[in-house]
Residue, then its C-alpha position, 0 to 999 in steps of 0.5 A: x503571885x506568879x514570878x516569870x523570872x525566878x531564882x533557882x532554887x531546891x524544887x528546880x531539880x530533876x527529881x521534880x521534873x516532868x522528864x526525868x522517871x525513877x528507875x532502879x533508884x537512878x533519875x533517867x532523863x528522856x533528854x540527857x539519859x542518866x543524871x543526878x537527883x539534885x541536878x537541873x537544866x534549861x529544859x525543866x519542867x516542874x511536875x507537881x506530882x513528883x513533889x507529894x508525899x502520899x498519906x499513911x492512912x491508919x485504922x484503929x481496929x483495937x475499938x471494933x469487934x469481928x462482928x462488926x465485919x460480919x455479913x449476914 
């Protein structure tokens, strides 16, 4: 269920904001300028993209031939 008031917790850091953007390994924030990964302020907000870890995707070729590729 959707909390109005919440606690802050480990997702309310700026990695996972909407404003702050990864630049040469530092967190700039559009409204504070450089600030720390794990920081925060009142003016988060979360960005669900920031938290997803893509998936590695892995083809076993060891059970497919060359001439399976081969167009004709």
């Amino acid at each position: 269920m959707f909390k109005l008031f919440k606690k802050r917790g480990e997702n309310d850091a700026c990695r996972y904001c909407k404003k702050a953007a990864l630049v040469d390994g530092e967190y700039i924030c559009k409204r504070k300028g450089k600030v720390e990964s794990s920081g925060f302020c009142r003016l988060y907000e979360f960005n669900p993209f920031a938290k997803r870890v893509p998936r590695v995707r892995s083809i076993d070729t060891t059970m497919f031939d060359p001439l399976d590729f081969k167009i004709d």
